[in-house]
C-alpha positions as CSV (number, residue, x, y, z in Angstrom):
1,X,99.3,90.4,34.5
2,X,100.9,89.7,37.7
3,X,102.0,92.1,40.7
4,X,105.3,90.9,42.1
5,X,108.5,91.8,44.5
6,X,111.5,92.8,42.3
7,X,114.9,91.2,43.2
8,X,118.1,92.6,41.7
9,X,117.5,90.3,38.4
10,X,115.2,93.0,37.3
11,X,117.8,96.2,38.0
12,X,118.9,96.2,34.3
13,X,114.9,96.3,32.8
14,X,113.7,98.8,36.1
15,X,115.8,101.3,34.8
16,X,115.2,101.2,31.6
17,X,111.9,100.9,32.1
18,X,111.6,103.9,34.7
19,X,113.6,106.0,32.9
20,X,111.4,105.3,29.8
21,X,108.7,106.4,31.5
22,X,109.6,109.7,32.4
23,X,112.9,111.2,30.0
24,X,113.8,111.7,26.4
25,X,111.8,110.6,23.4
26,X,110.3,107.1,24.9
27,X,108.3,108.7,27.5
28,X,107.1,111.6,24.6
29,X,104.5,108.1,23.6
30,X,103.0,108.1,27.2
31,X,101.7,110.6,29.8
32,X,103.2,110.7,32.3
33,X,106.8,112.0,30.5
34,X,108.7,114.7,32.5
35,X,111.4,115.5,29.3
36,X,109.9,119.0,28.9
37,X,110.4,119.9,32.9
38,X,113.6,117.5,33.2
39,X,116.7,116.7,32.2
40,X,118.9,114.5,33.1
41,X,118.1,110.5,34.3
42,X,115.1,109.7,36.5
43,X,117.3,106.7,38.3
44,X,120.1,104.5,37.4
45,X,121.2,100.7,38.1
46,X,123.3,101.7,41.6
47,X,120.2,103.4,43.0
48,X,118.1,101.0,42.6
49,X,120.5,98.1,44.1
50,X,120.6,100.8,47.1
51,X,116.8,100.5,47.5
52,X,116.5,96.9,47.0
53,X,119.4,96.3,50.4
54,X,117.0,98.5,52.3
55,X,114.4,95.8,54.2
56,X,112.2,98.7,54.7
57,X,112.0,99.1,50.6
58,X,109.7,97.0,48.4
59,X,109.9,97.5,45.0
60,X,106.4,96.1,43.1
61,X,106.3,95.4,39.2
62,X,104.0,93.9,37.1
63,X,104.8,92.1,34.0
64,X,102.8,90.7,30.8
65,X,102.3,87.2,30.0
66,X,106.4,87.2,28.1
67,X,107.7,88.2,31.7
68,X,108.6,92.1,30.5
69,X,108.5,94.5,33.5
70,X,105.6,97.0,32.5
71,X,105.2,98.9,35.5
72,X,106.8,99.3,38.8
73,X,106.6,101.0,42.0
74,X,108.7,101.7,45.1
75,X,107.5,101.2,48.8
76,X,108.7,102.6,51.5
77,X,108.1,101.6,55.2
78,X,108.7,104.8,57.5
79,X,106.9,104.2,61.1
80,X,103.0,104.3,60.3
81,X,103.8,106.1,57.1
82,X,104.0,104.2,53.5
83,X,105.9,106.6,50.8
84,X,105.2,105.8,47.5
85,X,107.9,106.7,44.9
86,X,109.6,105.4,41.3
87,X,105.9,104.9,39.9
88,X,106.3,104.1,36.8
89,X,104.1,102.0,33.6
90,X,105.7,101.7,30.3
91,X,104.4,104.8,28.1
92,X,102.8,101.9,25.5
93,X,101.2,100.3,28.6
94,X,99.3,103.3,30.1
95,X,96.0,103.8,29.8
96,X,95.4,100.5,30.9
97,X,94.8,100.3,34.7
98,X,98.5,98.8,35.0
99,X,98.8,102.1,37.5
100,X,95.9,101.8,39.6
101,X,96.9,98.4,40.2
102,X,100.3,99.1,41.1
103,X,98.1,101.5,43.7
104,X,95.3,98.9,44.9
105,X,98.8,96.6,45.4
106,X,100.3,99.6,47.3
107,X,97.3,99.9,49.8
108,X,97.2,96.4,50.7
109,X,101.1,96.7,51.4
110,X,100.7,99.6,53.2
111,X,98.0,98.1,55.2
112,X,99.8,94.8,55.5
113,X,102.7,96.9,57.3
114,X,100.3,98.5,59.5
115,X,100.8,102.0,57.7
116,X,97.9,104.7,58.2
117,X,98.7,106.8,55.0
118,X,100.8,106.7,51.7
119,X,102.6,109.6,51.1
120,X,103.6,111.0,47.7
121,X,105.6,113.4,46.1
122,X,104.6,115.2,42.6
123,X,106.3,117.5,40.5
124,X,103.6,121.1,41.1
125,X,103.5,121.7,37.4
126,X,102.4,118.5,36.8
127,X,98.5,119.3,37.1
128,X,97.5,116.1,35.2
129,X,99.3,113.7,37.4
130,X,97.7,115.7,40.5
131,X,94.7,115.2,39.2
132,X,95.0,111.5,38.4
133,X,96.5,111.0,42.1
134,X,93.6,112.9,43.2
135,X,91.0,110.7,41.2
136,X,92.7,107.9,43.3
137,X,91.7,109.4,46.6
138,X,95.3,111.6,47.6
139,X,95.1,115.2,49.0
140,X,97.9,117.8,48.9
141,X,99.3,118.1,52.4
142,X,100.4,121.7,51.8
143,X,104.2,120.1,52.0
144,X,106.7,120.6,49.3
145,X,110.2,120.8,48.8
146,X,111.6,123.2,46.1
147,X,113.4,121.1,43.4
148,X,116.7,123.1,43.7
149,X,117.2,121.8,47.4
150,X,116.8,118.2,46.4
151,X,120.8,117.9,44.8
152,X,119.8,116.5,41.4
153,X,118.3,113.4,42.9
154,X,115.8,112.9,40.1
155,X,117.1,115.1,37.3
156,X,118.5,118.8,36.4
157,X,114.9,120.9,35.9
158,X,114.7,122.8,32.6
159,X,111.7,125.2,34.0
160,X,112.1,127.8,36.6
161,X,110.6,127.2,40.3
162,X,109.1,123.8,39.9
163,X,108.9,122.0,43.6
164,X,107.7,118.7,44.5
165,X,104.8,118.9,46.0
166,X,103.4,116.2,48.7
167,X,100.1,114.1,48.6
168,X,98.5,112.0,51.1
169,X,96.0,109.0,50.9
170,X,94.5,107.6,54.3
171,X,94.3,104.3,54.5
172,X,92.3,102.1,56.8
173,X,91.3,98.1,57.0
């Protein structure tokens, strides 16, 4: 498997792939599924031609030996911080250290770009992901954002008082 930059070639099978990952009945096979918290699209092909413009966005996947995109991540350069968004390994894949090395690949780009910490933003009901972020070396920051000020940016939520909650890693060469 091999970590590379995405390029608008790959829009189509990011957001399928994304969106797999985290709504309806696809991402019901995998962990990391949000379909009982939200409704609605996680991302869609304009958004992610937005992000790939931006120069201070790199978008990471990793595909199998065929070329299919199995995981991807967005990276975000903002002064000395690296946010880390769009994380996403196909719910078939998982289990299978595809995400920690979209993470390890993260770090080095983060470190590469002379960032001090990665930044991240989980959904506070999601305990399990906390805790996988937190196996990964990421604190809570005490940040968050309740979901109802974020405009439907990554879904309509089907639970009452969810937030996003924010996560740090320091990082150092």
């Amino acid at each position: 498997m091999k970590i590379t930059r995405a390029n608008l070639e790959d829009v189509k099978e990011l957001d399928k792939l994304v969106n797999s990952a985290y709504r309806g009945e696809e991402s019901k096979k995998g962990w990391t599924t949000e379909a009982e918290i939200l409704d609605g699209i996680r991302i869609n092909e304009q958004a992610l031609e937005l992000m790939l413009a931006k120069p201070e966005v790199m978008i990471l996947k990793i595909n199998d030996e065929n070329g299919k995109i199995l995981g991807t991540v967005c990276l975000e350069v903002k002064s000395r911080d690296l946010y880390l968004g769009m994380f996403a390994v196909s719910p078939l894949s998982q289990g299978n250290g595809m995400g920690k090395s979209l993470l390890v690949a993260a770090e080095q780009y983060g470190l590469e770009n002379n960032c001090t910490r990665i930044v991240i933003s989980v959904i506070s009901t999601r305990v399990e992901l906390i805790n996988w972020y937190s196996r990964h070396g990421y604190v809570p920051t005490g940040g968050a954002i309740a979901f109802d000020e974020i405009d439907g940016r990554f879904g309509d939520p089907k639970v009452e008082e969810i937030s996003l909650i924010e996560m740090e890693k320091v990082i150092k060469s």
